[in-house]
PALUMBA-378387 format. One record per atom (N, C-alpha, C): x, y, z; residue in three letters. Coordinates in steps of 0.1 Angstrom, whole numbers, plus 5000, padded with zeros to 4 digits. Example, Ala and Ser with C-alpha at 12.3 -4.5 7.8 and 13.67 -1.06 7.14 Angstrom:
BEGIN
513249435078ALA 512349555078ALA 513249675078ALA 512849785071SER 513749895071SER 512950005079SER 
This chain:
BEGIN
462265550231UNK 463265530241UNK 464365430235UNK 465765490239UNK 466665400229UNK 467165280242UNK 466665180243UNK 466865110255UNK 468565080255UNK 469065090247UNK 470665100242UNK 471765210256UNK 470665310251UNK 471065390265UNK 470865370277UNK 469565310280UNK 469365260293UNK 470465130301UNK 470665030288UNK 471664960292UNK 472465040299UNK 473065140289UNK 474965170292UNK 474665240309UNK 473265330311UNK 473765380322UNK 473365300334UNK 472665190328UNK 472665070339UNK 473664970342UNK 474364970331UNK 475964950333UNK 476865060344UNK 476565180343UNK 477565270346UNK 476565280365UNK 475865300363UNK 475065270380UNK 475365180389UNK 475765040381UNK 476564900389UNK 477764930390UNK 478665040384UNK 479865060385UNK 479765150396UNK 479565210396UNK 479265340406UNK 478765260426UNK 477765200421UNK 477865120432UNK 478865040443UNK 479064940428UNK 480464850434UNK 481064950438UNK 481765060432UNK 482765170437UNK 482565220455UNK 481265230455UNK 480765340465UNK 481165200479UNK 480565060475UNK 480864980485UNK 482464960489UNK 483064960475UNK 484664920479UNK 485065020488UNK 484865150485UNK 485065280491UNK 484765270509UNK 483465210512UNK 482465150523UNK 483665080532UNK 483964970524UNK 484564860528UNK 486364930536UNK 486664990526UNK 487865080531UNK 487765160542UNK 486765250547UNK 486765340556UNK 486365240566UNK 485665130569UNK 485365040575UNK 486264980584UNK 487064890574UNK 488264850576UNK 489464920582UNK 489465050581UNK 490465180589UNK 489865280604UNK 488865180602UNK 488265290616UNK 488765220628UNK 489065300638UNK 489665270649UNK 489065160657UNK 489065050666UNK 487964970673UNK 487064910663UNK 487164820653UNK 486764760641UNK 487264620648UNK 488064650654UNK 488864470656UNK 487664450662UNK 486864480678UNK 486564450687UNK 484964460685UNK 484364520674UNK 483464530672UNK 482064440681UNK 482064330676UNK 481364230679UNK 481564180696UNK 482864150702UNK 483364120716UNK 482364200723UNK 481864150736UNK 481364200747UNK 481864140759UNK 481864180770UNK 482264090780UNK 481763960779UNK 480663960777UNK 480063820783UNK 480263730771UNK 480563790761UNK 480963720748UNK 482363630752UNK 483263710754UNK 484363670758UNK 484463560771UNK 483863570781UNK 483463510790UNK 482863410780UNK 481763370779UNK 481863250769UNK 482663190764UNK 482863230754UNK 484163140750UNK 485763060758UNK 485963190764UNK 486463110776UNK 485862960789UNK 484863000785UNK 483862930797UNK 483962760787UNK 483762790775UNK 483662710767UNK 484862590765UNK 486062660767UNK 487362600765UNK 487662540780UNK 487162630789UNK 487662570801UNK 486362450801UNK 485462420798UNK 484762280802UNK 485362190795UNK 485962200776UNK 486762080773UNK 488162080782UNK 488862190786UNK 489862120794UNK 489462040804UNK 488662040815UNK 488662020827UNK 487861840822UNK 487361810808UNK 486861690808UNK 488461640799UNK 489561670800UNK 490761630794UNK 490661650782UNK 490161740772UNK 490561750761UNK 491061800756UNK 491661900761UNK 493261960757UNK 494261900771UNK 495161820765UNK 496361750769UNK 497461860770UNK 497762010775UNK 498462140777UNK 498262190782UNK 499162290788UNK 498862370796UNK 497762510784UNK 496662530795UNK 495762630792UNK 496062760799UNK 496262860799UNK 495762980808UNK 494863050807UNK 493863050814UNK 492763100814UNK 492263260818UNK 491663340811UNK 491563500815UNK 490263500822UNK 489963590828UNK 488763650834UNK 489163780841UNK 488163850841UNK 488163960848UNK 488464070845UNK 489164070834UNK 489964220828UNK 489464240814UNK 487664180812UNK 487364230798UNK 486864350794UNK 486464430804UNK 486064510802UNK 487064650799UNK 488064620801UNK 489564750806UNK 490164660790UNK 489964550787UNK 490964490770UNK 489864550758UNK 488364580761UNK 488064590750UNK 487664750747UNK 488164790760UNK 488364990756UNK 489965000753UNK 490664940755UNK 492164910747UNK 492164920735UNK 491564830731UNK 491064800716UNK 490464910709UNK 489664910714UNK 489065030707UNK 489965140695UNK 491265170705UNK 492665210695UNK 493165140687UNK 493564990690UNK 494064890678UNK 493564890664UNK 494064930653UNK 493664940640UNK 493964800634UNK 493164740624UNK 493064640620UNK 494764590611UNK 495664710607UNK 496664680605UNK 497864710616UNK 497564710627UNK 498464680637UNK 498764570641UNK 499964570650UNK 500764420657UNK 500264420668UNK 500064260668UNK 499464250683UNK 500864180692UNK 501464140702UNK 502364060703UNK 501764030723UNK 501863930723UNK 500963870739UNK 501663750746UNK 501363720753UNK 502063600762UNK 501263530764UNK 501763410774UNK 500863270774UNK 499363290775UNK 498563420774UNK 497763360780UNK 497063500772UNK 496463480761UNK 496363580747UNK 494863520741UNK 494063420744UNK 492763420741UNK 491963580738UNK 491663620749UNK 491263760748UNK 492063850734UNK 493163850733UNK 494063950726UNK 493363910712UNK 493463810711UNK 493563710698UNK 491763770694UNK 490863750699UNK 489563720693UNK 489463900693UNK 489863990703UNK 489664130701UNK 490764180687UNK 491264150684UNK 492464220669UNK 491264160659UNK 490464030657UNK 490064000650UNK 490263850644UNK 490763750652UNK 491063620650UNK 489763560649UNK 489163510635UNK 488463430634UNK 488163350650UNK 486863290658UNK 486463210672UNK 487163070672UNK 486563040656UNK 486362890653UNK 488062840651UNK 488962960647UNK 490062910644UNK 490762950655UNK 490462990664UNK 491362970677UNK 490862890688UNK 489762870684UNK 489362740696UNK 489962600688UNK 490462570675UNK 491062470672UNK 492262510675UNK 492962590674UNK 494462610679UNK 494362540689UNK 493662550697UNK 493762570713UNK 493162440715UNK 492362370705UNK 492362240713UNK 493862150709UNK 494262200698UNK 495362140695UNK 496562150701UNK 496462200711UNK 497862190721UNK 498662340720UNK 498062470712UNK 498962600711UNK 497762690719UNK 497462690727UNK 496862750738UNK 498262910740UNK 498862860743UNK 500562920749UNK 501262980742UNK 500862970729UNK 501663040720UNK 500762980705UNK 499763110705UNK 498963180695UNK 499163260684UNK 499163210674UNK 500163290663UNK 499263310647UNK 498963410642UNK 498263430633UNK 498563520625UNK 498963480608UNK 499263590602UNK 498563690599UNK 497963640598UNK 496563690586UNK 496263860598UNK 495863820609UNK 495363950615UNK 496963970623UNK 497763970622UNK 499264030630UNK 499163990645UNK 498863890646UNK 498863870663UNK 500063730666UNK 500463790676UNK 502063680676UNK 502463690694UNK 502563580698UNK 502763540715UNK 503663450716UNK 504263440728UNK 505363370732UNK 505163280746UNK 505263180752UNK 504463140762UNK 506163140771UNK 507263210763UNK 508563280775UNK 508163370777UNK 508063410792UNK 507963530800UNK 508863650792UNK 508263730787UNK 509163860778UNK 509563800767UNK 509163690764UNK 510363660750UNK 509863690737UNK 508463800741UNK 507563890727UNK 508464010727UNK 509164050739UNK 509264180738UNK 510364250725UNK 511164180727UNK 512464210714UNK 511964190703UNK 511164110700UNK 510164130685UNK 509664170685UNK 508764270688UNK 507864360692UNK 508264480693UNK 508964520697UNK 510664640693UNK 511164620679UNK 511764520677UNK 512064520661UNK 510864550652UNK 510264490653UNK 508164550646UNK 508564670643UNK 508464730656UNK 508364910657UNK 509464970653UNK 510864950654UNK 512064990647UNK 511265000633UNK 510964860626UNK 510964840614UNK 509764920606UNK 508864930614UNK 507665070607UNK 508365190605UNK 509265260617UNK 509365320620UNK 510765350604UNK 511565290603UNK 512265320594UNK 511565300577UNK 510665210576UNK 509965220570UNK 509065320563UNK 508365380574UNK 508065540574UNK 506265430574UNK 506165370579UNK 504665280580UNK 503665330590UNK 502565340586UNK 501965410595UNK 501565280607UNK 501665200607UNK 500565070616UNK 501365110628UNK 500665040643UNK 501365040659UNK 501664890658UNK 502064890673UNK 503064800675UNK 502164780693UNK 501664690697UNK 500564660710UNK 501264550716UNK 502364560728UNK 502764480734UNK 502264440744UNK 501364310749UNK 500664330762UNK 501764200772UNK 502064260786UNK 502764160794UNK 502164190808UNK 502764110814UNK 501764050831UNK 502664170841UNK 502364210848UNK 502764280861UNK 504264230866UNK 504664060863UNK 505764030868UNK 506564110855UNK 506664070845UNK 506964060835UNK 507664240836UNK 506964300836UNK 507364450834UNK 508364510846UNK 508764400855UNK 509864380864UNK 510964360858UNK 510964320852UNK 512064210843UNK 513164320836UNK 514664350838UNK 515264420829UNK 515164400811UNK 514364300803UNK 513764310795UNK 513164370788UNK 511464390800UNK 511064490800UNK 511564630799UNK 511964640808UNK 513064790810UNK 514264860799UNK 514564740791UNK 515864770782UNK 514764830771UNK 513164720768UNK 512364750760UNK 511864860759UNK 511264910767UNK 510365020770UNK 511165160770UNK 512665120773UNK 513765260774UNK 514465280760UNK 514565180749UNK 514665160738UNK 513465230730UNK 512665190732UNK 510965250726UNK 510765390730UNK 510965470736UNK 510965560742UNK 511465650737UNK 512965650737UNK 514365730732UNK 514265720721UNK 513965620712UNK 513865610696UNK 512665670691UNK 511665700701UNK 510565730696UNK 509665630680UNK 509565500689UNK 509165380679UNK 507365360678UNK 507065330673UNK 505565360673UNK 505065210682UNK 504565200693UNK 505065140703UNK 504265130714UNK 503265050717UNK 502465070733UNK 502464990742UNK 502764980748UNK 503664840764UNK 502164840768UNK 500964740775UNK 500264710780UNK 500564600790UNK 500664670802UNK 500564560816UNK 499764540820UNK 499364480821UNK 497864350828UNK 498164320842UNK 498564420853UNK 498364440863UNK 497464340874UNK 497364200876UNK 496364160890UNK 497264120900UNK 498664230902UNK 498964220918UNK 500364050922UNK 499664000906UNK 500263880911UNK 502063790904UNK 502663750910UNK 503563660899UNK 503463550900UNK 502363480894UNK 501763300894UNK 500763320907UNK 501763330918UNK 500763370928UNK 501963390942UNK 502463500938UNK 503363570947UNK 503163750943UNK 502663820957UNK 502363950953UNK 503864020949UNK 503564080933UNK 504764120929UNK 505164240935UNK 504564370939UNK 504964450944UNK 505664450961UNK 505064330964UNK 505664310979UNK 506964260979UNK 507164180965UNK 508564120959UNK 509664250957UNK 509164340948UNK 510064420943UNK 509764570946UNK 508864610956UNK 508864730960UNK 508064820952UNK 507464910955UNK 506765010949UNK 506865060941UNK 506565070926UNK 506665190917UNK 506065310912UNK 506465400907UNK 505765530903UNK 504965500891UNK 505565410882UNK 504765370871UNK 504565470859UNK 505665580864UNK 505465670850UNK 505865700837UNK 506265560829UNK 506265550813UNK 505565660812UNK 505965700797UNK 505065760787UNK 504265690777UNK 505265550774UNK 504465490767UNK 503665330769UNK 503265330781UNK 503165260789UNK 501365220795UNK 501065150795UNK 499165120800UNK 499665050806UNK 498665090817UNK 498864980826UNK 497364980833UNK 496864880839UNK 495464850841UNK 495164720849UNK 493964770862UNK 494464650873UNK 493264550870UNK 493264430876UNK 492264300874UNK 492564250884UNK 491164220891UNK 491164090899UNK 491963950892UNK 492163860898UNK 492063740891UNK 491563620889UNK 490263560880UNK 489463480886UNK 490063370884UNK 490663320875UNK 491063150876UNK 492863110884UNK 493163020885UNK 494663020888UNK 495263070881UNK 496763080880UNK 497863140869UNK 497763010860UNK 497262900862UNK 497462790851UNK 496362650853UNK 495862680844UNK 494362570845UNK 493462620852UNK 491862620856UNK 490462600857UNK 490662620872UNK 491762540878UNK 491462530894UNK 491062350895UNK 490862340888UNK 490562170889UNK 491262080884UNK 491661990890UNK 492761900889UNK 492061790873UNK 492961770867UNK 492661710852UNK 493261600850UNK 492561510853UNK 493261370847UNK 493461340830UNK 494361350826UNK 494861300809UNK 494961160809UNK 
């Protein structure tokens, strides 16, 4: 036996390998709902649960917004989100953040550090604004800019029920539309603006975008903080 030979094709076996995993790693990486993999409701609920006990003992000095209720309806959303898409969200983007793929540990330091409200991360494309709509023009330009690009990634705008009231909205979504921009408006629907029913405000809609989600929630915490008053 010329062990000479055994070397080389035990060289060429580790090559073959490494290859087959890089290959692994790629199809991996491009499968649809990869972001959300790991999230479960009650996962998510935790960690929320978690943030809301250091606020409520004063340790974040900010305003917090707290989610509940709508994890179940954010992480069959996801499931579409591809690991190279844009996420773009508003004050209150915990959820958004950990389902695209934001490291736990590095958003619960954001967030004790006073950016609760505006969560921003390059690395996985996720970017929020804690102005009512003030994601949406960037989030349009995103999608213009794939789109002339010739880029395959989306563009995942999520805003509140008041929010999609807003001529903003409306200039946004009629923009995205007509240009045919690679583009998905997500409203987060719980009935409310802070805590005024919005449709009793502004009347009934048909709600028929094309490119448009919309999806309803109870709401379990206030529009801002735990419900319990926090001495700093």
């Amino acid at each position: 036996m010329d062990f000479r030979d055994d070397g080389f094709q035990l060289k060429k076996d580790i090559e073959e390998i490494k290859k087959s995993i890089g290959e692994l790693k790629n199809k991996v990486n491009s499968q649809e709902g990869i972001c959300n993999e790991k999230w479960t409701p009650e996962k998510l609920i935790e960690f929320e649960e978690e943030i809301r006990e250091i606020y409520e003992a004063g340790g974040i000095k900010a305003p917090v917004h707290f989610a509940r209720g709508n994890e179940a309806q954010l992480i069959e959303i996801f499931k579409n989100v591809k690991k190279e898409d844009w996420v773009f969200s508003n004050h209150r983007a915990h959820y958004h953040a950990l389902l695209k793929g934001v490291r736990r540990e590095w958003l619960k330091n954001e967030i004790l550090d006073c950016r609760s409200i505006h969560i921003n991360n390059n690395k996985e494309k996720v970017y929020t604004s804690s102005i009512v709509g003030g994601a949406l023009p960037v989030a349009v330009g995103v999608a213009l800019g794939i789109k002339l690009k010739q880029g395959t990634e989306r563009v995942w705008c999520f805003v509140g029920d008041m929010c999609a009231e807003m001529g903003a909205f409306h200039e946004a979504e009629k923009y995205s539309r007509r240009h045919n921009l690679p583009i998905t408006f997500v409203v987060e629907d719980n009935d409310l603006s802070v805590d005024t029913m919005t449709q009793e405000v502004w009347g009934k809609e048909d709600f028929g975008r094309t490119q448009t989600i919309r999806y309803k929630y109870k709401r379990f915490y206030p529009h801002h903080g735990s419900g319990k008053w926090v001495t700093f």
